[in-house]
C-alpha atoms as an extended CHARMM CRD file, in Angstrom:
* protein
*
       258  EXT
         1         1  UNK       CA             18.1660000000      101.2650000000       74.3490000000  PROA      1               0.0000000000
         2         2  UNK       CA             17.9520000000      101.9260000000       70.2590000000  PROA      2               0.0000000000
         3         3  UNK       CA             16.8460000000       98.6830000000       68.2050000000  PROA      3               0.0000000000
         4         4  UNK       CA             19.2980000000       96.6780000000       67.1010000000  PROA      4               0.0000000000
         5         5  UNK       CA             18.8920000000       95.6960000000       63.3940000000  PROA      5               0.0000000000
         6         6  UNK       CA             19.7210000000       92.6930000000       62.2830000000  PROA      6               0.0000000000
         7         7  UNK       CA             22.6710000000       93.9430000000       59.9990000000  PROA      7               0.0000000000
         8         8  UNK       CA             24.3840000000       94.6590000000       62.9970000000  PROA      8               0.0000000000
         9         9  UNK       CA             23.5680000000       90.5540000000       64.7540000000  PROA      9               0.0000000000
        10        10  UNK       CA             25.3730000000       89.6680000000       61.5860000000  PROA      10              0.0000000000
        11        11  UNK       CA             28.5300000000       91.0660000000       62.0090000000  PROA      11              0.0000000000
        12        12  UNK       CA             28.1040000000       90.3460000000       65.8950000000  PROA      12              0.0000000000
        13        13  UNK       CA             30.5920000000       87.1840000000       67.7020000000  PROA      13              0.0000000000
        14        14  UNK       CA             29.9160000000       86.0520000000       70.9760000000  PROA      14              0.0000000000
        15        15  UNK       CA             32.4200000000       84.4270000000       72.9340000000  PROA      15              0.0000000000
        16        16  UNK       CA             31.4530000000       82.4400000000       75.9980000000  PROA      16              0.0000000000
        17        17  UNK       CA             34.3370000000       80.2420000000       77.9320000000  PROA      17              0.0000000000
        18        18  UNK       CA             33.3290000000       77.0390000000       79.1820000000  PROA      18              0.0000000000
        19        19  UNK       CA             34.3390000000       74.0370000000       81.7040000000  PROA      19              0.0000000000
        20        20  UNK       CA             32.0380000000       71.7730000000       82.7160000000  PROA      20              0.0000000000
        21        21  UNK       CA             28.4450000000       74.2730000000       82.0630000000  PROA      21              0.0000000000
        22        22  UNK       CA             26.6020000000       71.4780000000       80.2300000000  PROA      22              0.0000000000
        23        23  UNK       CA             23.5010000000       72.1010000000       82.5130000000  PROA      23              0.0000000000
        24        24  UNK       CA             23.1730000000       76.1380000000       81.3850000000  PROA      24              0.0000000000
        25        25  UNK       CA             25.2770000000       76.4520000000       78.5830000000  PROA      25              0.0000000000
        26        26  UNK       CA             22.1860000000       75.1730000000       76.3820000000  PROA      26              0.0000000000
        27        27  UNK       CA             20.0100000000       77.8570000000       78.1440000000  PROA      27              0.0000000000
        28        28  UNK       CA             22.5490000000       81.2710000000       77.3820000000  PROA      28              0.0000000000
        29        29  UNK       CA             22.7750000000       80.3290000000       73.8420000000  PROA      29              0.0000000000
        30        30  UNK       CA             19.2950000000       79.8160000000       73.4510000000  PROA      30              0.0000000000
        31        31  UNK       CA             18.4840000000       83.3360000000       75.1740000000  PROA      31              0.0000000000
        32        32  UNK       CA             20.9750000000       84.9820000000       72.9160000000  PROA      32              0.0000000000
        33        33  UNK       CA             19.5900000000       86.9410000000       70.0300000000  PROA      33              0.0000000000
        34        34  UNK       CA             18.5310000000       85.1880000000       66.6430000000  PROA      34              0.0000000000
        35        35  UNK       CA             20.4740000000       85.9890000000       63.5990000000  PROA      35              0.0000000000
        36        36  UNK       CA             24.3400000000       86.8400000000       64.9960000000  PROA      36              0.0000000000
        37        37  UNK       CA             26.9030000000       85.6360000000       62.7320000000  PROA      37              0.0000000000
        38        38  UNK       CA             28.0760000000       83.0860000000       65.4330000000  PROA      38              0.0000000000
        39        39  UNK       CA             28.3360000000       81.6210000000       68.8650000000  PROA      39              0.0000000000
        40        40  UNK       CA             31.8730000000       80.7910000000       69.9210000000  PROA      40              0.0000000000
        41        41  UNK       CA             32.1000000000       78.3420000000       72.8870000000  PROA      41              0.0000000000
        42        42  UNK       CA             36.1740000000       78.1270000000       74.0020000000  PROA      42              0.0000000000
        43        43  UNK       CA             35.7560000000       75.2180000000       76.3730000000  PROA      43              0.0000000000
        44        44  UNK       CA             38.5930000000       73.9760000000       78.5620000000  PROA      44              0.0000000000
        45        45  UNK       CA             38.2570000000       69.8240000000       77.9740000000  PROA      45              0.0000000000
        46        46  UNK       CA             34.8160000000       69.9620000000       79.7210000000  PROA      46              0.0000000000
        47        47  UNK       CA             34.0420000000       66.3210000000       80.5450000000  PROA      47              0.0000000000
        48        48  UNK       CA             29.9800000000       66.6130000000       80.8090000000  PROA      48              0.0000000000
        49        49  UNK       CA             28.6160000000       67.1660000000       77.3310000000  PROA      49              0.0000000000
        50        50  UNK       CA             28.6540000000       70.7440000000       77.5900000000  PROA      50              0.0000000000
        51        51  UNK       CA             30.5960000000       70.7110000000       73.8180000000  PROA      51              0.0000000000
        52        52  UNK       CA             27.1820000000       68.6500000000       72.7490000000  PROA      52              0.0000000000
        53        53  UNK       CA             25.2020000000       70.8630000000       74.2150000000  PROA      53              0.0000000000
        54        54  UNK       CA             26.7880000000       73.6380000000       72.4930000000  PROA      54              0.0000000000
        55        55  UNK       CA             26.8500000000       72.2680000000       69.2200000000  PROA      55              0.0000000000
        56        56  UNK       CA             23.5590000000       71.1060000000       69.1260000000  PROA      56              0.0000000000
        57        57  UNK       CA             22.6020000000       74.3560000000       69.3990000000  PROA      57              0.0000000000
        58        58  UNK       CA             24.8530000000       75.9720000000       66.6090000000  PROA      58              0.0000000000
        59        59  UNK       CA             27.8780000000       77.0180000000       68.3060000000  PROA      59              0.0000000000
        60        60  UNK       CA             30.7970000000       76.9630000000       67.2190000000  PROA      60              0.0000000000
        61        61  UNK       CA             33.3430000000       75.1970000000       69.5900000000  PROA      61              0.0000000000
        62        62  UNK       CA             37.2050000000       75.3390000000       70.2480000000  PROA      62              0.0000000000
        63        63  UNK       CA             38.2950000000       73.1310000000       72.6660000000  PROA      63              0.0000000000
        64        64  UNK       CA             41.2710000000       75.1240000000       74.6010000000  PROA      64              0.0000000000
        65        65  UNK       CA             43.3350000000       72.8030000000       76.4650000000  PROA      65              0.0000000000
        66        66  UNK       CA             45.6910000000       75.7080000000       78.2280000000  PROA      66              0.0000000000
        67        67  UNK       CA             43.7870000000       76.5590000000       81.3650000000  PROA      67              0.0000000000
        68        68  UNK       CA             42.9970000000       80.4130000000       82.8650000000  PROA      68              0.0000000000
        69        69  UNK       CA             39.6880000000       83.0970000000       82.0160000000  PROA      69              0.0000000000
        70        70  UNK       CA             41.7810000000       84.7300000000       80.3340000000  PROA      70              0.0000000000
        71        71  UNK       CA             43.5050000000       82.3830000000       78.2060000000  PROA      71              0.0000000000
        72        72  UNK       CA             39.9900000000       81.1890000000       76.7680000000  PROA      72              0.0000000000
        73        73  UNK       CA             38.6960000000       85.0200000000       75.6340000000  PROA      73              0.0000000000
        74        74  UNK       CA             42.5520000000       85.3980000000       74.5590000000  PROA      74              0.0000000000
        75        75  UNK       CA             42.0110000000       82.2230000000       72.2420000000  PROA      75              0.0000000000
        76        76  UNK       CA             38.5000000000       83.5780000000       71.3870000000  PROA      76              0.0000000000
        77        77  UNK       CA             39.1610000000       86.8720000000       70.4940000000  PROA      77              0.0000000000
        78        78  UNK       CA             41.9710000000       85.2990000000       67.7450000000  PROA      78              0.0000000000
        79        79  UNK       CA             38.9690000000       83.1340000000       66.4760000000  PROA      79              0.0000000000
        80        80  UNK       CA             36.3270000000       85.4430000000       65.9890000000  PROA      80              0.0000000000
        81        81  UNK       CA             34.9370000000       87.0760000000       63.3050000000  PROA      81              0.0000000000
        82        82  UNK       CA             32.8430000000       89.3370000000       63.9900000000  PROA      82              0.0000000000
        83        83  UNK       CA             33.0480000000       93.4970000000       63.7140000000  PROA      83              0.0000000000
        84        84  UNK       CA             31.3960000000       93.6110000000       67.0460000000  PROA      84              0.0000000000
        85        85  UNK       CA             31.9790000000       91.1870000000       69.4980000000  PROA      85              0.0000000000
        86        86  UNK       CA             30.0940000000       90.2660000000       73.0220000000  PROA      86              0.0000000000
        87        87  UNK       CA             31.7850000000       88.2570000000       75.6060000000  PROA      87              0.0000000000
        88        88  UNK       CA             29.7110000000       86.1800000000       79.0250000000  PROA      88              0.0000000000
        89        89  UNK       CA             29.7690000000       83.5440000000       80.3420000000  PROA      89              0.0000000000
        90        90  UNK       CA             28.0170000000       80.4160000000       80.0580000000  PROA      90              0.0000000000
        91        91  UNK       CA             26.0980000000       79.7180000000       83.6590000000  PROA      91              0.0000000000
        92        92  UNK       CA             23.6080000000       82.0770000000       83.1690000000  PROA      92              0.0000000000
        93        93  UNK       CA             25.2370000000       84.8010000000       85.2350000000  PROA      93              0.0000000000
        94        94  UNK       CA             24.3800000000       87.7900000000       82.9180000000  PROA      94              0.0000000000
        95        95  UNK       CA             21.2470000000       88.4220000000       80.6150000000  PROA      95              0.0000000000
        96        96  UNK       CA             22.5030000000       86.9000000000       77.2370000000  PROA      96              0.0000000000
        97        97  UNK       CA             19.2250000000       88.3390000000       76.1140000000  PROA      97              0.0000000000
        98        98  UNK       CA             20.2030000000       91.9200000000       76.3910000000  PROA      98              0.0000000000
        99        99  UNK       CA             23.1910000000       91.8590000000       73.8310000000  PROA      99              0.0000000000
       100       100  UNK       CA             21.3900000000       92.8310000000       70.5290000000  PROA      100             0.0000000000
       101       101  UNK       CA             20.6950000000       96.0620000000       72.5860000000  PROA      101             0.0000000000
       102       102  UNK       CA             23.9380000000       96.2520000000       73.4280000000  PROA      102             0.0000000000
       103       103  UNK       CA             25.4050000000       95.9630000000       70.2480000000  PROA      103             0.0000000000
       104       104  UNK       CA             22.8320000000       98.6280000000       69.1170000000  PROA      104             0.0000000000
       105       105  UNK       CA             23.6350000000      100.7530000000       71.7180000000  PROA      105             0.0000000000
       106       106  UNK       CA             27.6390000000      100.4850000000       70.9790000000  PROA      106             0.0000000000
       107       107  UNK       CA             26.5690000000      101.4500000000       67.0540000000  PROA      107             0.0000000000
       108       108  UNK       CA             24.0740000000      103.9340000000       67.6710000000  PROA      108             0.0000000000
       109       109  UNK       CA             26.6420000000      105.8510000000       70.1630000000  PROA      109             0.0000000000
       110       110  UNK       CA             29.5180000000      105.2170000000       67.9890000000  PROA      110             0.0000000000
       111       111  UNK       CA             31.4270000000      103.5930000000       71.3950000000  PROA      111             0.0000000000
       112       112  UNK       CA             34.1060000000      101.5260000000       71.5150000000  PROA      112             0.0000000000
       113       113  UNK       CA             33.4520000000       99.3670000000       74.5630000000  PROA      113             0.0000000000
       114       114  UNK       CA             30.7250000000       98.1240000000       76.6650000000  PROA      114             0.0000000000
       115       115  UNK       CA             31.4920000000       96.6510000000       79.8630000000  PROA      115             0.0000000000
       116       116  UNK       CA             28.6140000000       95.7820000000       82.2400000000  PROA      116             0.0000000000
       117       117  UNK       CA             27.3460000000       96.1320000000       86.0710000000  PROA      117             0.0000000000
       118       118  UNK       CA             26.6170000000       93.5950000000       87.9580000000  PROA      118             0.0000000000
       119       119  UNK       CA             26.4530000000       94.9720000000       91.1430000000  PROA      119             0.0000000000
       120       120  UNK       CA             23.6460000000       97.3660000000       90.6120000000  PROA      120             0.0000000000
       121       121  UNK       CA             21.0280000000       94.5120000000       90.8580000000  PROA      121             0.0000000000
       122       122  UNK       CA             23.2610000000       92.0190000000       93.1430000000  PROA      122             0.0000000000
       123       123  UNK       CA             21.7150000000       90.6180000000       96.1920000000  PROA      123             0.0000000000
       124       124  UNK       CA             23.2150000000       91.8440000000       99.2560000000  PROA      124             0.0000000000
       125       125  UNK       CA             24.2300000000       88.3100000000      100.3700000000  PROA      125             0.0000000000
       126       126  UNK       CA             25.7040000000       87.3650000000       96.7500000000  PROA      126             0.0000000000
       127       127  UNK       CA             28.6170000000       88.8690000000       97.7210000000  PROA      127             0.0000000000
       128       128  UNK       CA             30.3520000000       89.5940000000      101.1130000000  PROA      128             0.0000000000
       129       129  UNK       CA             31.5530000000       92.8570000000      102.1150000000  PROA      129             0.0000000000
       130       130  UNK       CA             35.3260000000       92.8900000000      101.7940000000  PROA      130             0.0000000000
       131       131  UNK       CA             35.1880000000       91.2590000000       98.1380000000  PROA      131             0.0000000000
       132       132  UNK       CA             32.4670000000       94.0840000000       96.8630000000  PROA      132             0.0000000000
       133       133  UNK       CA             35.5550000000       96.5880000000       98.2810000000  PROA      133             0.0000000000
       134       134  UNK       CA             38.1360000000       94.4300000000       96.4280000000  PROA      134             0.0000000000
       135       135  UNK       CA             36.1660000000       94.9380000000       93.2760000000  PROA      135             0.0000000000
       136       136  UNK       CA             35.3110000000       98.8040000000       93.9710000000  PROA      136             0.0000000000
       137       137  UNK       CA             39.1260000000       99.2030000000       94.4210000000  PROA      137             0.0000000000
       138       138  UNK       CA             39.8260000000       97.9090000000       90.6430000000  PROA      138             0.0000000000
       139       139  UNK       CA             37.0480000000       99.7860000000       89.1140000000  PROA      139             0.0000000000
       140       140  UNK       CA             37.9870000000      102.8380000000       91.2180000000  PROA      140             0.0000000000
       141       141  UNK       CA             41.7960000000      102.2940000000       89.5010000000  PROA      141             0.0000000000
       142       142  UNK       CA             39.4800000000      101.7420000000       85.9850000000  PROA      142             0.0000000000
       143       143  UNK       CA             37.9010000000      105.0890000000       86.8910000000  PROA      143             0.0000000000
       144       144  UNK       CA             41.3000000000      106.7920000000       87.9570000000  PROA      144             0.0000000000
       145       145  UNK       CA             43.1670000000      105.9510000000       85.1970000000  PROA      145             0.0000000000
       146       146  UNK       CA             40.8890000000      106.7050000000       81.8890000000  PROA      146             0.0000000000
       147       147  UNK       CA             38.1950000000      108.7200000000       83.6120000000  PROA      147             0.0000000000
       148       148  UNK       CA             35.1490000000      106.5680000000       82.6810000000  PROA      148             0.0000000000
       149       149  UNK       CA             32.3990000000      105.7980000000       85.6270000000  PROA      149             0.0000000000
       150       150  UNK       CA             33.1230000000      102.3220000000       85.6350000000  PROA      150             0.0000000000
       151       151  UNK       CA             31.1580000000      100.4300000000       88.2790000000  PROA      151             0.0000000000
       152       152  UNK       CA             32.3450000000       96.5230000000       88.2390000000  PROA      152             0.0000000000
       153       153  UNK       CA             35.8620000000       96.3670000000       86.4440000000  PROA      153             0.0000000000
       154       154  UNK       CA             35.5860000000       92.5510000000       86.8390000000  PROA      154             0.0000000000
       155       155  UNK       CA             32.5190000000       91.7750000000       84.7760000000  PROA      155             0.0000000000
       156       156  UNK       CA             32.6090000000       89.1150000000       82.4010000000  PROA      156             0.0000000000
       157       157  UNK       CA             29.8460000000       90.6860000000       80.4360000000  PROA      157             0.0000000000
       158       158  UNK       CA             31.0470000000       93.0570000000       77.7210000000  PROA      158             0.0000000000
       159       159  UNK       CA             30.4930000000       94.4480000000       73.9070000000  PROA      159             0.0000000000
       160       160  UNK       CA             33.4170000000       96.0270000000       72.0370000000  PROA      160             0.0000000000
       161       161  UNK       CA             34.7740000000       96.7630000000       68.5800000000  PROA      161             0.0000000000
       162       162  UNK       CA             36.7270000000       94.3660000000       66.9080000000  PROA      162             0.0000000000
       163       163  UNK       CA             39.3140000000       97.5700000000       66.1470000000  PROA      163             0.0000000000
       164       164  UNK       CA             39.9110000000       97.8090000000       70.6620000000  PROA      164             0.0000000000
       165       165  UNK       CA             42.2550000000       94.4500000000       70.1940000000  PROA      165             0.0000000000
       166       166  UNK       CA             44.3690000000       96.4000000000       67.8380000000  PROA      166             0.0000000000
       167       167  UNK       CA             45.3340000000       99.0080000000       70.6270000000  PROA      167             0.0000000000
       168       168  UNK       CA             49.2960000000       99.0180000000       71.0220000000  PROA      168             0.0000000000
       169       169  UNK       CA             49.7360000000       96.9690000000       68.0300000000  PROA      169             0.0000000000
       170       170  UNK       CA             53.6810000000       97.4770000000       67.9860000000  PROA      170             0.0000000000
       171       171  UNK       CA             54.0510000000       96.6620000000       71.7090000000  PROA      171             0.0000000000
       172       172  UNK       CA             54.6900000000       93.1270000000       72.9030000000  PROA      172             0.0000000000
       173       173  UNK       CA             54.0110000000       91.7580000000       76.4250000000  PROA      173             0.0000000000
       174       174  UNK       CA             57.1620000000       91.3840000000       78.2790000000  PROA      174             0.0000000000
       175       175  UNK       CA             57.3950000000       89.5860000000       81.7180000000  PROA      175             0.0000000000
       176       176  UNK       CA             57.7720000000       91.5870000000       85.1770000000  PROA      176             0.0000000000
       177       177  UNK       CA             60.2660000000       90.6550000000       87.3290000000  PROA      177             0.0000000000
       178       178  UNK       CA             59.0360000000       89.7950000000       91.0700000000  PROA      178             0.0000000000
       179       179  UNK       CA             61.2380000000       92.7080000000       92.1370000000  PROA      179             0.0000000000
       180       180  UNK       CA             59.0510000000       94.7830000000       90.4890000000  PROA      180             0.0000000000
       181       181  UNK       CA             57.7640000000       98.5210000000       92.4580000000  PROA      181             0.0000000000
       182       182  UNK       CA             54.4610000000       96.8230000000       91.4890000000  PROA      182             0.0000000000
       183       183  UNK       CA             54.7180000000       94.4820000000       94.3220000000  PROA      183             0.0000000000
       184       184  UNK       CA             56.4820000000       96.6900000000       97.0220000000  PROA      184             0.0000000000
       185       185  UNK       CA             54.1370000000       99.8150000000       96.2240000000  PROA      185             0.0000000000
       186       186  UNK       CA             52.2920000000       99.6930000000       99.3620000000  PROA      186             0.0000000000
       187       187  UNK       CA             51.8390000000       95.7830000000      100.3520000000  PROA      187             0.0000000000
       188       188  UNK       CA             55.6720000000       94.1450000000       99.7010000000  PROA      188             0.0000000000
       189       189  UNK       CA             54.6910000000       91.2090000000       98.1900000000  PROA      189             0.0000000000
       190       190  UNK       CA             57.0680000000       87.9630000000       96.7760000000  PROA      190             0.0000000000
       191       191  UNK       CA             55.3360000000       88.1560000000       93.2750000000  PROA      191             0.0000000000
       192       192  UNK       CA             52.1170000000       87.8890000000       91.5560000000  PROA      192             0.0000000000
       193       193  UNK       CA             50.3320000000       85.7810000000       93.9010000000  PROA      193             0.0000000000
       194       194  UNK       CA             48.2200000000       82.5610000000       92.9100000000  PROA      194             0.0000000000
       195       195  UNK       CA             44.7360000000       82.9590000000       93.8890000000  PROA      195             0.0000000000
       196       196  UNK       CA             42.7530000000       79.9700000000       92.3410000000  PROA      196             0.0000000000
       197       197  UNK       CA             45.0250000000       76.5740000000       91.4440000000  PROA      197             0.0000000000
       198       198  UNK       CA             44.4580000000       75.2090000000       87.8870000000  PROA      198             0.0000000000
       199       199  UNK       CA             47.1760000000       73.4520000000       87.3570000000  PROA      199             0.0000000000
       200       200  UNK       CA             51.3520000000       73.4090000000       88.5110000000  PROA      200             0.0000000000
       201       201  UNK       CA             52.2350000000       76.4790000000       86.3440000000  PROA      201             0.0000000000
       202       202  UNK       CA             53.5730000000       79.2290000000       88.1940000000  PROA      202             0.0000000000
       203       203  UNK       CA             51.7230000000       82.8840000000       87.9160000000  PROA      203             0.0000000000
       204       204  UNK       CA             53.2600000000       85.9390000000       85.3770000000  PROA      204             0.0000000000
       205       205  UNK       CA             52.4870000000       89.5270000000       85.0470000000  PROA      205             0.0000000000
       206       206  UNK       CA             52.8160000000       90.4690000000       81.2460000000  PROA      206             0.0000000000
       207       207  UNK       CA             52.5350000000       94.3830000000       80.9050000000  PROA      207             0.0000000000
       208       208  UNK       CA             52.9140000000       96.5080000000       77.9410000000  PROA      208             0.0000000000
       209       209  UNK       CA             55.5940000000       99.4290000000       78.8450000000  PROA      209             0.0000000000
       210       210  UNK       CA             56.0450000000      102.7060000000       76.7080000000  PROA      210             0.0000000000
       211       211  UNK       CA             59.3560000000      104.4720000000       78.0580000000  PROA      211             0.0000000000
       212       212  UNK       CA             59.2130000000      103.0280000000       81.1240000000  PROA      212             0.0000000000
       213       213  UNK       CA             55.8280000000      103.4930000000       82.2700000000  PROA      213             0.0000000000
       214       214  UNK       CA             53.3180000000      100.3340000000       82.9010000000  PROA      214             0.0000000000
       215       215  UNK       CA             50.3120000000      101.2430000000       80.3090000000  PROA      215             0.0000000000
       216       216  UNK       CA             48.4970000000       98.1460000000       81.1450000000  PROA      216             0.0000000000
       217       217  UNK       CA             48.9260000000       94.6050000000       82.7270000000  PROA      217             0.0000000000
       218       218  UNK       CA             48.3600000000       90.8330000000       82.0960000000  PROA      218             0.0000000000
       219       219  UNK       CA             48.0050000000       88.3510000000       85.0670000000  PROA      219             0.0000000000
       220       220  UNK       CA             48.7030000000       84.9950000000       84.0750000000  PROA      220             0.0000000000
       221       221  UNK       CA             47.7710000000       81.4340000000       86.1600000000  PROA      221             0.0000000000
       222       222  UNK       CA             47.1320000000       84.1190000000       88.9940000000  PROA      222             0.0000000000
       223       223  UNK       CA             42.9830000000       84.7420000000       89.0390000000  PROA      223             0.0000000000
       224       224  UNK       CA             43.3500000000       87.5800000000       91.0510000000  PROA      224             0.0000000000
       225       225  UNK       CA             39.5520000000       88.6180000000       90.3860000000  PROA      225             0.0000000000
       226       226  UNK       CA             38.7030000000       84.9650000000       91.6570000000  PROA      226             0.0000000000
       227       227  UNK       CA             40.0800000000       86.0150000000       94.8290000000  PROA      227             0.0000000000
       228       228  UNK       CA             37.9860000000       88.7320000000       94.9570000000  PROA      228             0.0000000000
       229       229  UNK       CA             34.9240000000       86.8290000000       94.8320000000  PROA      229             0.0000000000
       230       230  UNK       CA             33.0600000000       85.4280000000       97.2990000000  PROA      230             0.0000000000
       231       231  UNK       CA             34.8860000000       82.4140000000       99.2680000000  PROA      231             0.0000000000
       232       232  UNK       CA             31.7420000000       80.0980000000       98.0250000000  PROA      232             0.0000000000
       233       233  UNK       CA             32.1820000000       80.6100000000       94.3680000000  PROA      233             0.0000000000
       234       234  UNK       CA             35.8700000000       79.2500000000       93.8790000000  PROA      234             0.0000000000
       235       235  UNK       CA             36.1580000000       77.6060000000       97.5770000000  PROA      235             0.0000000000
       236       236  UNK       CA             39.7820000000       79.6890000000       98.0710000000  PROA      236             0.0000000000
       237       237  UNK       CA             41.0480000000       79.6620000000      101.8030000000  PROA      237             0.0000000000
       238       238  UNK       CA             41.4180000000       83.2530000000      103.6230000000  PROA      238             0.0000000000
       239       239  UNK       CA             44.5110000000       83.3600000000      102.9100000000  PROA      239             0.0000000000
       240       240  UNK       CA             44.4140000000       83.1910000000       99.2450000000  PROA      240             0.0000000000
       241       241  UNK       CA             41.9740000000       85.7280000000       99.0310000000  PROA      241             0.0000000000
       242       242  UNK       CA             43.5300000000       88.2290000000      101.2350000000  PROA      242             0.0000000000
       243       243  UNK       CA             46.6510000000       87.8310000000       98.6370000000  PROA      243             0.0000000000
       244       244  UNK       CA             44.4140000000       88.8050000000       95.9890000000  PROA      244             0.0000000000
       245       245  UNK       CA             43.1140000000       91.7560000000       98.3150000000  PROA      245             0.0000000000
       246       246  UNK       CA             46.3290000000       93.2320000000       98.6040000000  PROA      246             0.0000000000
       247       247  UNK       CA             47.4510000000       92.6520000000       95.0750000000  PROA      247             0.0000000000
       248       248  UNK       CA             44.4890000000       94.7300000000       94.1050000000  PROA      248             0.0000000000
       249       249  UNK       CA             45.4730000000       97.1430000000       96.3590000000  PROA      249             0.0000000000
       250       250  UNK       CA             48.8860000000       97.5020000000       95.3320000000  PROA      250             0.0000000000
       251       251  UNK       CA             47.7360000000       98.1430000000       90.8050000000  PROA      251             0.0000000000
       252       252  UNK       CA             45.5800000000      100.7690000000       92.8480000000  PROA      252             0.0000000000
       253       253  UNK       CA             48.5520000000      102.6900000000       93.9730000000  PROA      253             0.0000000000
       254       254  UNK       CA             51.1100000000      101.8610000000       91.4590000000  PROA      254             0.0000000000
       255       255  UNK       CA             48.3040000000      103.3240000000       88.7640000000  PROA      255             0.0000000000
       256       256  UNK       CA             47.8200000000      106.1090000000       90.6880000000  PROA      256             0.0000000000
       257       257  UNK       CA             51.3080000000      107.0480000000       91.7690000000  PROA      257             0.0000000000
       258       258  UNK       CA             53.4640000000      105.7540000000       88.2360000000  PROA      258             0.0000000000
């Protein structure tokens, strides 16, 4: 990968989400590149020091009391500053050390967005069978529907252009209704399912919808990609996760038959 120079590190933001990663937070930020223009830690009300660790370091925290994955880069993405921004997370599941080339990379191709593989380099046993086909059926719908060789839609690793969150700038989210072909495509399902519990609130799917046709989706208190991981990271019974299964499943068809 090209050098990254450290122009570019200053006009780089990393965002990592955070509950409760006081024991490897301290580690990621330390194996992240010197000289970015900042660290962003959105932590969810962690209650072991992981804000201390954070700060003592020189992140930057924002303490995001609204639970969900998504939620946190959502709040994230509105704080940083950055031209260039990299997103992990903070228990030292992807090489933090690798995003200067990354960044350089992004420049030197003049690309818009970086998303990385975990799989390639996964041990066998990291992940059981059916959830490595629940991810290959979202990256094959990634693949499908803009033609890019994406190999693990759900990693949490990625390096994009500030400019990518201004994509459909006159389009608001609007709610879809459980009655929705999105759920009766091939599995007929009640709703958006809820895969991994947070808290009380009830799941929504947000989508953005040009003349009537779904251009792209937002799952809400509903963690489908938690489902699709194995049973020991998030503890979710069978039957949670064969929701998620079939939820995956059903964007597959509805992208490819909509």
């Amino acid at each position: 990968m090209p050098p990254v120079t450290l122009d570019l590190l200053a006009r780089t933001s990393v965002v990592i989400p955070t509950l409760n990663e006081a024991a490897s937070i301290g580690k990621v930020i330390e194996e992240l590149p010197k000289g970015l223009l900042e660290v962003l830690i959105v932590d969810g009300n962690s209650t072991d020091g992981t804000q201390s660790e954070a700060q003592a370091r020189g992140a930057r925290v924002v303490v995001e009391p609204r639970k969900g994955y998504g939620r946190a880069y959502k709040t994230g993405f509105l704080e940083a500053r950055g031209a260039f921004i990299a997103t992990l997370d903070g228990d030292l599941t992807y090489p933090a050390e690798r995003v200067g080339e990354l960044v350089g990379r992004l420049d030197e191709g003049r690309l818009d967005f970086i998303t990385c593989d975990r799989l390639t380099t996964l041990r066998r046993e990291a992940m059981s069978g059916k959830h490595r086909f629940g991810n290959f059926v979202l990256s094959l719908t990634t693949r499908v529907l803009f033609g890019v060789p994406v190999r693990d839609s759900q990693s949490g690793m990625w390096v994009f252009r500030r400019e990518v969150l201004k994509i459909f700038p006159d389009k608001e989210l609007v709610e879809l209704p459980n009655d929705h072909p999105i759920y009766r495509c091939f599995y007929r399902l009640p709703g958006l399912p809820k895969i991994h519990e947070h808290d009380a609130l009830p799941p929504q799917c947000f989508a953005i919808v040009d003349r009537g046709r779904v251009l792209m989706i937002y799952t809400y208190q509903s963690d489908i990609g938690d489902g699709l991981e194995d049973p020991d990271v998030h503890k979710d019974p069978p039957e949670k996760r064969e929701a998620a299964m079939r939820m995956a499943v059903n964007i597959l068809i509805y992208a490819m038959t909509h």
